[in-house]
C-alpha positions in Angstrom: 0.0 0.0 0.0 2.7 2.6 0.8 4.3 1.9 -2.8 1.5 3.0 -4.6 0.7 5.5 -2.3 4.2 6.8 -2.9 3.4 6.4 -6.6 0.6 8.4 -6.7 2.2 11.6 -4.4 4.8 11.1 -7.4 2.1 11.7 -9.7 0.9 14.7 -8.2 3.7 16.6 -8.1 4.5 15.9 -11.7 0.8 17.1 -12.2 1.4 20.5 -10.1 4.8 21.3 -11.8 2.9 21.4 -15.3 0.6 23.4 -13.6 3.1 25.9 -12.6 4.7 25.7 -15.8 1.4 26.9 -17.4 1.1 29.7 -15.0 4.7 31.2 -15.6 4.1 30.9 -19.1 0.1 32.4 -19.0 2.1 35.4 -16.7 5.0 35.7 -18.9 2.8 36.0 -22.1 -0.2 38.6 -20.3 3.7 41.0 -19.4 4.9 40.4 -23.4 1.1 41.4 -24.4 1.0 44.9 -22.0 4.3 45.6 -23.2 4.0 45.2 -27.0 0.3 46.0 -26.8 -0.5 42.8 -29.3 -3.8 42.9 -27.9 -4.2 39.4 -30.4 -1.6 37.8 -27.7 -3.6 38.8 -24.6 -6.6 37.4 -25.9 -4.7 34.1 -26.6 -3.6 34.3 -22.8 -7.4 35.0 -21.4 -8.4 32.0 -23.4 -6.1 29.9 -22.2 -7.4 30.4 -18.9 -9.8 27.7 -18.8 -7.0 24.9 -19.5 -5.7 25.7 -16.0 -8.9 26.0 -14.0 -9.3 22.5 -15.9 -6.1 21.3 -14.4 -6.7 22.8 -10.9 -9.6 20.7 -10.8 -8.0 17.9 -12.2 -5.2 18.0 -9.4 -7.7 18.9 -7.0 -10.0 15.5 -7.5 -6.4 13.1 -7.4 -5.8 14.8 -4.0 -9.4 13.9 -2.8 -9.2 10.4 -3.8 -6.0 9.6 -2.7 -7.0 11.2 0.7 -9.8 8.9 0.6 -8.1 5.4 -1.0 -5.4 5.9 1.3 -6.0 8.1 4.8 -2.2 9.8 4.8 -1.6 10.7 8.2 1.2 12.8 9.7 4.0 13.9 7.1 2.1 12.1 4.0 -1.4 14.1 5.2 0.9 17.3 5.0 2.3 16.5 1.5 -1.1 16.1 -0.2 -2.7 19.2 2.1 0.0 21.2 0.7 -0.5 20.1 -2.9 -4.4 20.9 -2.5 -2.9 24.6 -0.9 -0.2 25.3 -3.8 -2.9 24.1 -6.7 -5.3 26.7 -5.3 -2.4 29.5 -5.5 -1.3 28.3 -8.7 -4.9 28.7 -10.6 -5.1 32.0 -8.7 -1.9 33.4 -10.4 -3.0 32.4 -13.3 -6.6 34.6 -12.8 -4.3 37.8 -12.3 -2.5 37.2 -15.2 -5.5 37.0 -17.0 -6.2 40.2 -15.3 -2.9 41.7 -16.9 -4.1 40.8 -20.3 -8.0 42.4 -19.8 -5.3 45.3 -19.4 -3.7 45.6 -22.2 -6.4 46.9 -24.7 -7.3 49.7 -22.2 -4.3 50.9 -22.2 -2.8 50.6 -25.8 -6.0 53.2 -26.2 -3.1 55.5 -24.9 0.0 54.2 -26.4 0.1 57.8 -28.8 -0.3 60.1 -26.0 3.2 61.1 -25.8 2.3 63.5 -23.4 1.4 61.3 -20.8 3.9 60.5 -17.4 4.2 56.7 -17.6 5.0 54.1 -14.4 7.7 51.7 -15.3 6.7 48.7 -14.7 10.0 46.8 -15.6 11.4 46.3 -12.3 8.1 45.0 -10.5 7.4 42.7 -13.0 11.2 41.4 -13.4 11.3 40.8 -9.7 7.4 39.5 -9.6 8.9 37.3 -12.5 12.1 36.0 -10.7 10.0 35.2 -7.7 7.3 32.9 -9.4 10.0 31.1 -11.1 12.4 30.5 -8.2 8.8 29.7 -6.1 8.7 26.6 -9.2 12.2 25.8 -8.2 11.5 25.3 -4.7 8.4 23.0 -5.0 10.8 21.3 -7.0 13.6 20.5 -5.2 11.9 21.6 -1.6 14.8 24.2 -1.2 13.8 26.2 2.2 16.6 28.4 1.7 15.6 29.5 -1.2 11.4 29.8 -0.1 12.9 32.0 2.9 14.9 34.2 -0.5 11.8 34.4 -2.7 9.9 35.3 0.9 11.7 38.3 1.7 11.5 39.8 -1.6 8.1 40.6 -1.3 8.2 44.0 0.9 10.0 45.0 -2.4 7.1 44.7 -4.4 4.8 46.3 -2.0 6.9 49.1 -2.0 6.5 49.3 -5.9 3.0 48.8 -5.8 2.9 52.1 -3.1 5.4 54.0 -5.7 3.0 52.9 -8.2 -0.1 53.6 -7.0 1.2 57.4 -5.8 2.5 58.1 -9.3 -1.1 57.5 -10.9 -2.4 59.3 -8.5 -0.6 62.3 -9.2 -0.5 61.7 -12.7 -4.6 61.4 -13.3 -5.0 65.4 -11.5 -2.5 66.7 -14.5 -4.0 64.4 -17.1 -7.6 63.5 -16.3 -8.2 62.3 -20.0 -6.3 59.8 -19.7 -7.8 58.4 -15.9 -8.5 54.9 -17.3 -5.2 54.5 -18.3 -3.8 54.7 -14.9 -6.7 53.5 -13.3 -5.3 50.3 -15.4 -2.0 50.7 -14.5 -2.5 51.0 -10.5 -5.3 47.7 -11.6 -1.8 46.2 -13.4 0.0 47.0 -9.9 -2.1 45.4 -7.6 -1.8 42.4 -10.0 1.9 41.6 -9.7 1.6 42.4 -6.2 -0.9 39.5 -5.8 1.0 37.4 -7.9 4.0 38.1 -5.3 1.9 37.4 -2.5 1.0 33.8 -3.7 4.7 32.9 -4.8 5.4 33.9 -0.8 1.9 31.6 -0.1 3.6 28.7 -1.6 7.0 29.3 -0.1 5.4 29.1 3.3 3.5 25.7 2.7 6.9 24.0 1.2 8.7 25.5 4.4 5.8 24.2 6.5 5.9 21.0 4.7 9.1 20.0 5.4 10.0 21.8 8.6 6.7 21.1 10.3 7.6 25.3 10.9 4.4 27.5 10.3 6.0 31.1 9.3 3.0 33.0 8.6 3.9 36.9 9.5 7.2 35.6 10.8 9.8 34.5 8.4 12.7 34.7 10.7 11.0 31.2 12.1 12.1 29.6 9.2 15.5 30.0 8.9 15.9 29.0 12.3 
């Protein structure tokens, strides 16, 4: 019985790695989209959405029934929790990516107003970026050190967001014509900063997972 049940936690990770390769690539595509403004590209990436809520599902039921075939307790209970945990975050990354690409036809409506003050974006979303894929990494390879790096990167992307969200702020009061543009861009903003959080969700379960360490509001717990 443990064999197979061994098999089948085998399974589901191979299942939840596609799934976060889908995600990094529906996130890297909605970024290529608002930066060219190929509004054709975004729509490929908001259609592509249902393949992963298809997948989520998928990985969802396999956890249920191998909860129920085989009644995991301790360490094995916590490995297929976590799955269900990370499968959740995964599909939800994927929704604010298909946020970025409702984005981009708003704002290429603005891409000739040369006038305008534009936030640069290229920083968050590197870093947002560098953090989802290094989150991949450590479900992975269950690389704690590394969950505790990708962890403390995220006050840097709240701070962005803040800069962000103060720049469009100023920016609609000299150029009200153009409010929906940076009501789109603070909308943009608040995506990557979600997409952070849930890279830092993930970290935390994997760190939980292996440690038995809960580090919820206090990552200094998990590098003890």
């Amino acid at each position: 019985m443990k064999e197979h049940f061994i098999r089948e936690l085998l399974h589901l990770q191979s299942m939840l790695c596609a799934q976060g390769n889908r995600v990094e690539q529906t996130i890297t595509r909605a970024l290529e989209a608002f930066y060219s403004g190929d509004t054709a590209l975004a729509a490929a990436v908001i259609a592509a959405d249902s393949e992963i809520d298809a997948a989520e599902i998928r990985i969802e039921e396999e956890c249920l029934k191998t909860l129920a075939l085989y009644q995991p307790v301790a360490s094995d209970l916590r490995t297929v929790a976590a799955i269900l945990k990370i499968n959740t975050a995964l599909e939800r990354m994927a929704d604010f990516g298909s946020h970025i690409a409702e984005r981009v036809e708003e704002i290429s409506r603005f891409r000739d107003y040369a006038e305008l003050e534009r936030p640069d974006f290229a920083a968050m979303s590197g870093l947002v970026l560098r953090m989802l894929r290094d989150a991949l990494t450590v479900i992975r390879t269950a690389d704690t050190v590394l969950a505790c790096a990708v962890m403390e990167r995220d006050d840097a992307v709240d701070t962005m967001r803040h800069d962000h969200k103060l720049l469009a702020a100023r920016a609609i009061a000299r150029f009200p014509q153009a409010a929906d543009y940076y009501i789109a861009c603070i909308g943009l903003s608040r995506d990557l900063e979600r997409i952070a959080d849930l890279t830092t969700d993930i970290c935390e379960h994997i760190i939980y997972l292996h440690t038995g360490k809960i580090v919820r509001h206090n990552l200094s717990a998990a590098k003890q």
